[in-house]
C-alpha positions in Angstrom: 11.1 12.9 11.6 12.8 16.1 12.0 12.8 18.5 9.0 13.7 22.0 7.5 14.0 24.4 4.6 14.7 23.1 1.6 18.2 22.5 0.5 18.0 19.9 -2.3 20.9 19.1 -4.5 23.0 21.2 -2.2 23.3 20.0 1.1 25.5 16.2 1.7 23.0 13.3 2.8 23.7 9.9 4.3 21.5 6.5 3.9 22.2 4.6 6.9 20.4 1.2 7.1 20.6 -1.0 10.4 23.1 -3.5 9.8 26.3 -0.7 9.2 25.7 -0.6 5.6 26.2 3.2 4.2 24.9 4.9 1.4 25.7 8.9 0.7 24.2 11.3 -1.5 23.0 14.7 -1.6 19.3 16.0 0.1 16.6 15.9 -2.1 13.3 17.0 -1.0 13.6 18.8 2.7 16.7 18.9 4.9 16.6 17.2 8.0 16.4 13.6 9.4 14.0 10.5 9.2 13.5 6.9 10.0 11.1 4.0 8.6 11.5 0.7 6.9 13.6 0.6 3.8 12.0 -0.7 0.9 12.1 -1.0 -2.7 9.6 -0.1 -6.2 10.0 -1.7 -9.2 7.7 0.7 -11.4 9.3 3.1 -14.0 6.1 5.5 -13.9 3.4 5.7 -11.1 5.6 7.6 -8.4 3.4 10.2 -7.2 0.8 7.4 -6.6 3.5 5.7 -4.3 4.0 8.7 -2.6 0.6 9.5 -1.5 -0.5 5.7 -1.1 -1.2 5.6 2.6 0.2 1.8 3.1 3.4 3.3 2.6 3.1 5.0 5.9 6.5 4.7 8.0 8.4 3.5 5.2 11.2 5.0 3.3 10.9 3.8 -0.6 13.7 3.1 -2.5 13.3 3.4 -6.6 14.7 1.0 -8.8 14.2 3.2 -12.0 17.3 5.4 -11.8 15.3 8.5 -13.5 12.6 9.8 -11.0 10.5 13.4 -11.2 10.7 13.3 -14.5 6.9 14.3 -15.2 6.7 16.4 -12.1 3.9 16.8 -9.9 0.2 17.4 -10.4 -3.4 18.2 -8.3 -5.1 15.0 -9.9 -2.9 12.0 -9.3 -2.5 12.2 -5.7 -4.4 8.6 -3.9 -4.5 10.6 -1.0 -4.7 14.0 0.3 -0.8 13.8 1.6 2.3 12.0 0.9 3.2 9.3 3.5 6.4 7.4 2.7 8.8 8.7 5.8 11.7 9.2 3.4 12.6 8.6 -0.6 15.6 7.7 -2.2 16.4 8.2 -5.9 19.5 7.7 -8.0 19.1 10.5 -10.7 16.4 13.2 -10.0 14.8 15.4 -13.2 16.7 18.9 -13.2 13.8 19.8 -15.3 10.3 18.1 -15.1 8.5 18.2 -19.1 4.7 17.2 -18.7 1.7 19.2 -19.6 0.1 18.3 -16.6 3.0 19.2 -14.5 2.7 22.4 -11.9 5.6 21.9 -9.6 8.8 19.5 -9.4 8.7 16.5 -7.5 11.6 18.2 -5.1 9.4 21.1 -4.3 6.6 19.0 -3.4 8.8 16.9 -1.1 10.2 19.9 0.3 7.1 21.5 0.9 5.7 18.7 2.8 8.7 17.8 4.5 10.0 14.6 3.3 13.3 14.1 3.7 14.9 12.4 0.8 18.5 11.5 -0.6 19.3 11.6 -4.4 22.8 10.5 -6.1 23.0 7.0 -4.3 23.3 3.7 -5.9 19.8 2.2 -5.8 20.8 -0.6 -7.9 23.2 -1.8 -5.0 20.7 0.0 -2.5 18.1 -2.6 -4.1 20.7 -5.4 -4.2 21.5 -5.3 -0.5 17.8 -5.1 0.2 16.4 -8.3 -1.5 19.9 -10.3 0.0 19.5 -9.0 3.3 15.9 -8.1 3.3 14.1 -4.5 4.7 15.2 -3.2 7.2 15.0 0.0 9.1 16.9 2.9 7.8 17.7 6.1 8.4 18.2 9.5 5.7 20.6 12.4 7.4 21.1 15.6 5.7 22.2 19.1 6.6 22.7 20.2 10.2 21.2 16.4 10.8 24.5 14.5 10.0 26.7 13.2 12.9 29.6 10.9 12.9 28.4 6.9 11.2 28.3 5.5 14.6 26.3 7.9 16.1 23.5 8.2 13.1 23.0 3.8 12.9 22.8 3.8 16.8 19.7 6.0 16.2 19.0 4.0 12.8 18.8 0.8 15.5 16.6 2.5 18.2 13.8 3.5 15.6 10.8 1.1 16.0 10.3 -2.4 13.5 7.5 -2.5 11.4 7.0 -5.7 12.7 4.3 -5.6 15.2 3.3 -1.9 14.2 -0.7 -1.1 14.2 -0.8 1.6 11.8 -4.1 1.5 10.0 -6.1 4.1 12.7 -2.8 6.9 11.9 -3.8 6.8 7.7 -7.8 6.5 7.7 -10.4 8.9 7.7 -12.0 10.0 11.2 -15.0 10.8 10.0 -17.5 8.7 7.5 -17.8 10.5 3.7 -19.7 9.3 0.8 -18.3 8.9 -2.9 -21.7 9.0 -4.8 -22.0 6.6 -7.7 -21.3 7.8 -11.3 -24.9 7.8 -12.8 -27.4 5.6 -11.7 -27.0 4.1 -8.0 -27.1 0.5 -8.6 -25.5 -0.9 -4.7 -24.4 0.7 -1.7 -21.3 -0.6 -0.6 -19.9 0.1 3.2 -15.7 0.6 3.1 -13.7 0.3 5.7 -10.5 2.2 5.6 -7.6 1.0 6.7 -5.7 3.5 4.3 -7.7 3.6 1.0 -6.7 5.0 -1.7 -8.7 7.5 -3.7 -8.7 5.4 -7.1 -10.8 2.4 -5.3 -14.5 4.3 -4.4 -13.7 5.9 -7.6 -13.6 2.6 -9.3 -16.4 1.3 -7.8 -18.6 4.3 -8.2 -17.8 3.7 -12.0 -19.6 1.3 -11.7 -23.2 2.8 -10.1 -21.7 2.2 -6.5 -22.2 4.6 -4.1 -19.4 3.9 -1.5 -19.5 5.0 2.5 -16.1 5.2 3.7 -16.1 4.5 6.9 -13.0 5.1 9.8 -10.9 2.0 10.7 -12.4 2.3 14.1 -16.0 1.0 12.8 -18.0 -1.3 13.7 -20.2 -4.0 12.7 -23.2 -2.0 14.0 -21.7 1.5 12.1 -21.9 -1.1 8.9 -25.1 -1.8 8.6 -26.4 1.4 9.4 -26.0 2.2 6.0 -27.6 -0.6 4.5 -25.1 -1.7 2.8 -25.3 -4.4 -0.3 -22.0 -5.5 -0.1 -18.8 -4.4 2.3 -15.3 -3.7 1.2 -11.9 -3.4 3.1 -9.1 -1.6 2.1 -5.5 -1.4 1.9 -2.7 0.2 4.2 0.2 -0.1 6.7 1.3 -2.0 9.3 1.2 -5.9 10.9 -2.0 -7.8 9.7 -0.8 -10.1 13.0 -2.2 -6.7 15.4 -5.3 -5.8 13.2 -7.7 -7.7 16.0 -10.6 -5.1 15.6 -10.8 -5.2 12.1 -10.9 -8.8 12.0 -13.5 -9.1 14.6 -15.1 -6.4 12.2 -14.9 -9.1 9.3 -16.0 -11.9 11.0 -19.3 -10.4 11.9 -19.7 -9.4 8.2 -18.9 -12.6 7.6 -21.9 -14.2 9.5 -24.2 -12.0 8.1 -23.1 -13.3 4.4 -23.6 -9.9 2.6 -21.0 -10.0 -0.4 -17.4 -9.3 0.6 -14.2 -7.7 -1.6 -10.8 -6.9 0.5 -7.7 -5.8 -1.5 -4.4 -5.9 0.3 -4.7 -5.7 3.9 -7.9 -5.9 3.4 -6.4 -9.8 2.3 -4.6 -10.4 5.3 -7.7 -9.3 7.1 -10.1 -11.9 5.6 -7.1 -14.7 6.2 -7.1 -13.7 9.8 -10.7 -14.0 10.0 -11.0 -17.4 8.3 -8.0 -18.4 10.6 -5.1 -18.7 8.8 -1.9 -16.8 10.1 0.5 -13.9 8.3 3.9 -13.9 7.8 6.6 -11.0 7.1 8.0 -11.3 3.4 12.0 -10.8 3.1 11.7 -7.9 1.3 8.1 -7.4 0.1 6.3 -7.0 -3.3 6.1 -3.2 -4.1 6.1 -1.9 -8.2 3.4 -2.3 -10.8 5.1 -5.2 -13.0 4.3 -8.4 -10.9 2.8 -11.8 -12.4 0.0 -13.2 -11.2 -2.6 -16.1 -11.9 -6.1 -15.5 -11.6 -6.6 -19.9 -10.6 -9.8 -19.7 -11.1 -9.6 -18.8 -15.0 -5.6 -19.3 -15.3 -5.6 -15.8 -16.8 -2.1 -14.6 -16.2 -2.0 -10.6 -14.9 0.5 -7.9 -14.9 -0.6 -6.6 -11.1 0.6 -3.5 -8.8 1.6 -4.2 -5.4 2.9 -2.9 -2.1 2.8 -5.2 0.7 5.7 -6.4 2.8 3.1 -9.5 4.7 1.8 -12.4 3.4 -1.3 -14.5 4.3 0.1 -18.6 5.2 -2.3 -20.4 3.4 -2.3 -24.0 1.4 -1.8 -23.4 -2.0 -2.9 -26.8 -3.3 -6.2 -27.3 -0.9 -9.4 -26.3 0.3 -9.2 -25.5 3.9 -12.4 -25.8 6.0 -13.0 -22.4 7.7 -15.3 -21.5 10.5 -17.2 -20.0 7.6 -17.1 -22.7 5.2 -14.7 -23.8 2.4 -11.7 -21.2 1.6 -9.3 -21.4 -1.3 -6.4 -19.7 -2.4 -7.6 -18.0 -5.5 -4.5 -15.6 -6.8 -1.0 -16.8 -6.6 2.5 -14.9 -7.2 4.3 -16.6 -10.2 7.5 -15.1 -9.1 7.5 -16.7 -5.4 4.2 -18.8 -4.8 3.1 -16.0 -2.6 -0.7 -16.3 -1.5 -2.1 -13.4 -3.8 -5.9 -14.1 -3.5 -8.7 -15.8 -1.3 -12.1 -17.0 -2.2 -15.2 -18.7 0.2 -17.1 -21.2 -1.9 -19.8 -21.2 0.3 -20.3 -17.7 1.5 -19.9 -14.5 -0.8 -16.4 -13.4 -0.2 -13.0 -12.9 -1.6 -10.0 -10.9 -1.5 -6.6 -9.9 -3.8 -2.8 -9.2 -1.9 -2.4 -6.5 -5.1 -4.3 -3.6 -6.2 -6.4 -3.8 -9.0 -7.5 -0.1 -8.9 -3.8 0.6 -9.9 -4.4 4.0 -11.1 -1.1 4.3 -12.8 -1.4 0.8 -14.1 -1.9 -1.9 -15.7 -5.1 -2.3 -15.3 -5.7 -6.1 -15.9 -7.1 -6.8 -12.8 -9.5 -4.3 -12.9 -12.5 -6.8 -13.5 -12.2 -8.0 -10.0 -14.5 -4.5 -9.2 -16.8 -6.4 -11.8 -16.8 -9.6 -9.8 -17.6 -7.9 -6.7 -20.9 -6.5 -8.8 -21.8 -10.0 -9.5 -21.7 -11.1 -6.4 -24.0 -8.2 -5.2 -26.4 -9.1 -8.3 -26.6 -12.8 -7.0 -27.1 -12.0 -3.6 -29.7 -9.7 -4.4 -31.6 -12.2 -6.6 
């Protein structure tokens, strides 16, 4: 990604995506050029949690809500301590943010951290092309950046797939830190992060958890140095297909049986582990307004996802595992998409969407409880 000053509003932009399809606008954000994975969000509200949600690494986000900014940007609902989509596209930006909480506009803040964005297109048809086509890799030109159209999708074409890309070690921490527990310490909990977002120790140290966040790079033996009462796995980026250390990393968690959560890759992780395969979705679930049953209450939840991979599991079966019986335990009502998995003989599951959702809903959010249960059983 190439960048400058910022020139928002002013300076022409073009959306070029691989197959030839054009989109142009005006820069919004910095000036400049970038590539990723075009993608889409369904969620009206939430967008500076998208922006600074690390599994949106190397992607360029696309919103569906054609009003975006419009509460501005604040110090206290960033996931993360950066934004990381590659590029953002919006339809009609806020000439003026109105929020109390608001201390700059969402243009400055891309500007200042040098994402290149593109207002003034079409996102409906932007959208529209996506889900018939499916993501593909786009790039945003603006300023001195803008060649002639053949010229910008040859580059569009050279820029890498997202298929195949190991991304997790780019987004997570380097060095282990501890969220301490919000009043008395009832577990210790060992997280591996694979680009966690800020909301999930937080919601576990609601509940007396006192997390270790520990780099992607970790090990088994780096695990259970801290004594951990139960081990989580995180979100982020990338192909679950070339996550082969964390997987290893599972499996040996997995052997030990101390009690188990993933969310999102963290998902696709335990599928790997428990030998089931992954698959690329056409265009992904991203946005905060999905459907999903909970099969093993048939509770019906509005969730919040991002993930463009699935985990290729039965639906309809328990599967015998290397680690005893698995079952899908979540499903998507919109396209039978695996959403959860469950052991029933070891204590472990796992959710495709994100329950900490810190802009919402929030109906999943008893999963964190489950993952306390299972720590109060094994400890008993």
């Amino acid at each position: 990604m190439t960048t400058s000053t910022r020139g928002a509003g002013k300076a022409p932009a073009v959306l070029v995506l691989e197959d030839g399809r054009i989109f142009r606008g005006r820069a919004y954000g910095a000036v400049g050029a970038t590539f990723g994975e075009a993608v889409f969000s369904t969620g009206m509200t939430g967008y500076q949690e998208t922006l600074t949600d690390p599994s949106y690494h190397r992607q360029v986000v696309v919103m569906t809500a054609p009003h975006v900014g419009n509460t501005g940007v604040n110090d206290e609902d960033m996931e993360s301590k950066r934004i990381w989509v590659s590029g953002y596209v919006v339809r009609d930006p806020a000439r003026v943010p109105s929020n109390w909480r608001s201390t700059r506009t969402l243009d400055e803040e891309l500007a200042a951290q040098g994402v290149v964005g593109v207002s003034g297109v079409d996102t409906r048809a932007l959208t529209r092309h996506l889900r018939e086509r499916g993501a593909m890799r786009v790039g945003i030109f603006s300023g001195d950046a803008i060649q002639d159209d053949a010229a910008l999708l040859a580059r569009v074409q050279e820029a890498p797939e997202m298929a195949g890309a190991d991304l997790s070690a780019e987004v997570a921490t380097t060095e282990a830190y501890v969220v301490p527990a919000i009043g008395e310490k009832k577990f210790t909990v060992a997280a591996v992060d694979l680009g966690i977002k800020g909301m999930t120790p937080h919601r576990m140290a609601e509940r007396g958890i006192e997390v270790h966040v520990l780099p992607a790079t970790t090990t088994v033996e780096d695990i259970y140095a801290v004594n951990p009462d139960g081990v989580f796995f995180s979100n982020g980026p990338g192909d679950p297909a070339t996550a082969d250390h964390p997987v290893s990393v599972m499996r040996g968690v997995l052997e030990r049986d101390t009690p188990l959560f993933g969310i999102c890759f963290g998902n696709q992780i335990l599928g790997r582990a428990l030998g089931f395969g992954t698959f690329k979705l056409k265009y992904g679930h991203r946005g905060i307004n999905q459907p999903v049953q909970d099969r093993t209450t048939g509770k019906v939840e509005v969730t919040a996802h991002n993930h463009g991979f699935a985990v290729d599991a039965p639906l309809d079966q328990v599967s015998d595992t290397p680690y005893g019986r698995a079952e899908v335990s979540h499903v998507c009502l919109n396209d039978n998409v695996v959403e959860g998995l469950q052991l029933l003989d070891k204590p472990a599951f796992s959710v495709q969407y994100h329950p900490e959702a810190a802009a919402g809903p929030h109906d999943a959010a008893y999963l964190f409880d489950r993952f306390v249960k299972l720590m109060e059983g094994q400890r008993a």
